[in-house]
C-alpha positions as CSV (number, residue, x, y, z in Angstrom):
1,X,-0.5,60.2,-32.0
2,X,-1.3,63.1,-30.2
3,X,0.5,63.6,-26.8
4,X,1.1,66.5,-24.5
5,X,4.3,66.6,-22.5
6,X,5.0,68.9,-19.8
7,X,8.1,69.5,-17.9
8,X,9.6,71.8,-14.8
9,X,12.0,69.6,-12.8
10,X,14.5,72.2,-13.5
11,X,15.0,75.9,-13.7
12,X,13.5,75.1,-17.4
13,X,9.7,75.2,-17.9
14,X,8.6,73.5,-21.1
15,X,5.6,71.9,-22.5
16,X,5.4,70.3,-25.8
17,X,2.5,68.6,-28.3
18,X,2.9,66.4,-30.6
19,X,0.1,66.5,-33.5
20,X,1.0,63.4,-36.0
21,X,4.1,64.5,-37.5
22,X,3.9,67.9,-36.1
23,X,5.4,69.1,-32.9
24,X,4.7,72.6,-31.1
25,X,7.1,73.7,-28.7
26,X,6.6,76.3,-25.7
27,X,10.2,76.8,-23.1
28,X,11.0,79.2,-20.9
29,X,14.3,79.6,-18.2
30,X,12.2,80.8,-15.2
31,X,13.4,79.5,-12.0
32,X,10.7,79.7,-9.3
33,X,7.8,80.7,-11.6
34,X,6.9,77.8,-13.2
35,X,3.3,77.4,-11.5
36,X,2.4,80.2,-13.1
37,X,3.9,79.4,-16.5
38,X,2.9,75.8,-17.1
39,X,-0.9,76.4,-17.5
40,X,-1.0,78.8,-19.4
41,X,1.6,77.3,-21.9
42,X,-0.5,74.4,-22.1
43,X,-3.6,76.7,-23.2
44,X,-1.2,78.4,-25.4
45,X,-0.1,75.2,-27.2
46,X,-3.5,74.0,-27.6
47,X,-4.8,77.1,-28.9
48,X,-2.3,77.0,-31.5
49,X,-2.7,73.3,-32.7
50,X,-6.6,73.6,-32.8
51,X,-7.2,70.8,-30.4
52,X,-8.8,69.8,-27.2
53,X,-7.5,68.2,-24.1
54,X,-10.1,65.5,-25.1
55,X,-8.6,65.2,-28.5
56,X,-4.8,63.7,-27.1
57,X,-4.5,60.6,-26.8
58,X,-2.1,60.6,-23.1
59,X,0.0,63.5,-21.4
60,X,3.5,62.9,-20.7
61,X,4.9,64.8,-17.6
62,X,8.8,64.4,-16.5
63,X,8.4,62.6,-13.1
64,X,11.4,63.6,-12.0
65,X,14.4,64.1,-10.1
66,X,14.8,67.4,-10.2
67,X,13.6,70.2,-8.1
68,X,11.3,68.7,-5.4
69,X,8.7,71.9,-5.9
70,X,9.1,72.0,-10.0
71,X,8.5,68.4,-9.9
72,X,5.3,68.5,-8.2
73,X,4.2,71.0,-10.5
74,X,4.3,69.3,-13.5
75,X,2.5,66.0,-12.1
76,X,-0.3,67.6,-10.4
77,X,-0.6,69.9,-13.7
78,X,-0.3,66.9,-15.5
79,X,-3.2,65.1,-13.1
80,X,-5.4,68.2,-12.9
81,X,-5.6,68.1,-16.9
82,X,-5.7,64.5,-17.2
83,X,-8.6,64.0,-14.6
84,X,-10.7,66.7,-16.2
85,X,-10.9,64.9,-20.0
86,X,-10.2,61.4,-18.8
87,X,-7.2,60.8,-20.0
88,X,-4.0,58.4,-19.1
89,X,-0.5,59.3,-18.5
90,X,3.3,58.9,-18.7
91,X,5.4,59.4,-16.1
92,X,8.6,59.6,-18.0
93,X,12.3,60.4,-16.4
94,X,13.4,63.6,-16.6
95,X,17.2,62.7,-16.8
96,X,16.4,60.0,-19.8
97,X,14.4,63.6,-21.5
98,X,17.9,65.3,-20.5
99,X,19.7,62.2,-22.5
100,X,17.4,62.3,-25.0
101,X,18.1,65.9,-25.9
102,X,21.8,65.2,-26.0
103,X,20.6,62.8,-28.7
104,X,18.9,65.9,-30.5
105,X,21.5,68.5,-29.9
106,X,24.5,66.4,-30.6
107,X,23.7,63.0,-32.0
108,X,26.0,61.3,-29.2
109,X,25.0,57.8,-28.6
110,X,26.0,57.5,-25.0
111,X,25.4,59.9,-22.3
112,X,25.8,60.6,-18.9
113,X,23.7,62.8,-17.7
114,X,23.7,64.6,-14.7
115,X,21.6,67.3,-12.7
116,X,22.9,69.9,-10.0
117,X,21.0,68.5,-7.0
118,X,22.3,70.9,-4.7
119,X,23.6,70.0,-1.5
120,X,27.0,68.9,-3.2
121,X,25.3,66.4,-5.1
122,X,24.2,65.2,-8.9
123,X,21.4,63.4,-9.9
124,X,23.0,60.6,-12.2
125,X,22.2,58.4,-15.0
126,X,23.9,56.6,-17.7
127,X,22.0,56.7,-21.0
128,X,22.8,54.9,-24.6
129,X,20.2,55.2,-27.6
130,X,18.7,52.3,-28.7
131,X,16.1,52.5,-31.6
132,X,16.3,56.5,-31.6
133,X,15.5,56.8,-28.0
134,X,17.5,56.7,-24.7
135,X,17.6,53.4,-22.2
136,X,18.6,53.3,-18.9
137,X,21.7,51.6,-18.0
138,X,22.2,50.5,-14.4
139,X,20.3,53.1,-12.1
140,X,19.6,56.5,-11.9
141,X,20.6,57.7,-8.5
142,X,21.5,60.4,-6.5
143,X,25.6,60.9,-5.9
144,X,28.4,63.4,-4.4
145,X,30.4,64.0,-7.6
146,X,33.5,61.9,-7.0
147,X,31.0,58.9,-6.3
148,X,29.1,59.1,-9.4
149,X,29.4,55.6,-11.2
150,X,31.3,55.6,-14.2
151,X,30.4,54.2,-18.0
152,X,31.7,50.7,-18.7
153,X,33.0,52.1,-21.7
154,X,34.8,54.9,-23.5
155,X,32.3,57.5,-25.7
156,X,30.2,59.2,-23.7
157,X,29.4,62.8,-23.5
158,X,28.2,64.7,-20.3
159,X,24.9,66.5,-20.5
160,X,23.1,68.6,-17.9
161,X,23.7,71.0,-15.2
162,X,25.4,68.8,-13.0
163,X,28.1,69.1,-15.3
164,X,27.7,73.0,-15.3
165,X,28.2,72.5,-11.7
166,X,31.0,70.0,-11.2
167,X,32.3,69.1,-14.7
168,X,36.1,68.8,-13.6
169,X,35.1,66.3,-10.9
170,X,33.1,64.7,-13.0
171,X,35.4,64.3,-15.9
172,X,38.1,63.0,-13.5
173,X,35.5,60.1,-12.0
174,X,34.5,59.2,-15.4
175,X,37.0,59.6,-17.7
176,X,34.8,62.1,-20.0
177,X,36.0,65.1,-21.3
178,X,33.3,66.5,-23.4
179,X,30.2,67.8,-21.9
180,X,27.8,70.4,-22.2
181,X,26.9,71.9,-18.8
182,X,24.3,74.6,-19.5
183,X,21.9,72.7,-20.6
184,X,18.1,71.7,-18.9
185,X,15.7,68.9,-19.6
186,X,13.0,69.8,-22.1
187,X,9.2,68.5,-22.7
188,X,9.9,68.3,-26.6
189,X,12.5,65.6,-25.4
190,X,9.4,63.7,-23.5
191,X,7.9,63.0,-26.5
192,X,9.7,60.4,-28.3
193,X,10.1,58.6,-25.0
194,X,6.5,59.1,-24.3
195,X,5.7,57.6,-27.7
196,X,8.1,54.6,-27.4
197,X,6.0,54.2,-23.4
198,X,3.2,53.9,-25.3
199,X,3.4,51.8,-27.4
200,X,4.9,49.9,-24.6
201,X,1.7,50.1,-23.0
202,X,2.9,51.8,-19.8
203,X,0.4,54.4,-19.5
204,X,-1.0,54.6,-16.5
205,X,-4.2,56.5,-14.5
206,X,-3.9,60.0,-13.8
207,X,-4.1,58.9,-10.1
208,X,-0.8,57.1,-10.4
209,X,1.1,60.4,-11.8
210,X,3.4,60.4,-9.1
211,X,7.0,62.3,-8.9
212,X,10.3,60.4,-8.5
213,X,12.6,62.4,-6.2
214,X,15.3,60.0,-5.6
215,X,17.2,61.6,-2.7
216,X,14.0,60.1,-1.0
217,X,14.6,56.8,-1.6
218,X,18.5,56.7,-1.5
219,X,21.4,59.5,-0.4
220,X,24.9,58.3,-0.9
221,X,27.1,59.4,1.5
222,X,30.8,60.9,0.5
């Protein structure tokens, strides 16, 4: 397969293309400049693979939560390129691509990952692998720390900057005390989600590349 993922919900700007078994990899920690960055990654990357934007077969984008601007970025990017070679897309959660690379970084199985939504609050989900890639479990949601809903079960490991943020309120509420705080969602993580959405057949029209913010949909009061 040949997929192009792009990501910028957070502080991190990263785009990623897999090529058959190879995978090129462009990140960058650039808070506030990722409209200028994202493009030209992606013209980077496919200068340095060989191909065309009408040689992929999809383009995976994290939909979100996560920054409402950085989110937007990476879907209209991700609709701009799509429209222009006629290609579908995956919308793919950016907290499951946060999971996911707790799955690459530290093999953990189960994992609760969490992003500093500002405003005293985390973006939330509860992750555990299943056939190499990260499922959902329950909802992913936006919470005040202390209200953050806790694993079922003992083993997990926090992931993300919501853990950076409020890691000792965290730990209390869900009974976790390893985690990794400093750490941001990246595109290379998109791909073996988008991959598994494929072949799922979720891919959808460019037109329907939409971002998932969350806090509009649901804000849970303290």
């Amino acid at each position: 397969m040949k997929i192009l993922a792009l990501e910028s919900a957070t502080e991190s700007c990263s785009v990623a293309l897999l090529d058959g078994a190879q995978v090129h990899v462009r990140s960058q920690l650039a808070p506030r400049e990722h409209a200028a960055l994202l493009l030209p990654m992606v013209q980077e990357m496919l200068a340095e693979s060989g191909l065309t934007l009408s040689a992929l077969d999809v383009i995976a984008f994290g939909r979100g939560p996560g920054s409402f601007t950085g989110v937007r970025i990476a879907a209209s990017v991700t609709q701009g390129l799509a429209f222009a070679a006629d290609l579908p897309v995956l919308p793919i959660s950016t907290l499951a691509a946060l999971a996911q690379g707790a799955l690459r970084e530290l093999g953990t199985q189960q994992v609760a990952a969490a992003i500093d939504a500002r405003m005293g609050e985390v973006y939330w989900g509860l992750y555990r692998t299943q056939g190499g890639v990260m499922v959902l479990e329950g909802e992913e949601g936006v919470y005040a720390p202390e209200l953050a809903p806790a694993p079922s079960a003992a083993g997990y490991v926090g992931y993300g900057s919501g853990w950076a943020t409020y890691g000792a309120v965290l730990a209390e509420r869900c009974g976790i005390t390893a985690y990794k705080g400093e750490r941001f969602p990246q595109a290379e993580d998109l791909l073996p989600l988008a991959v598994a959405a494929w072949q799922s057949g979720l891919a959808v029209d460019a037109a329907q590349a939409q971002p998932v913010y969350l806090r509009d949909k649901v804000t849970h009061q303290r």
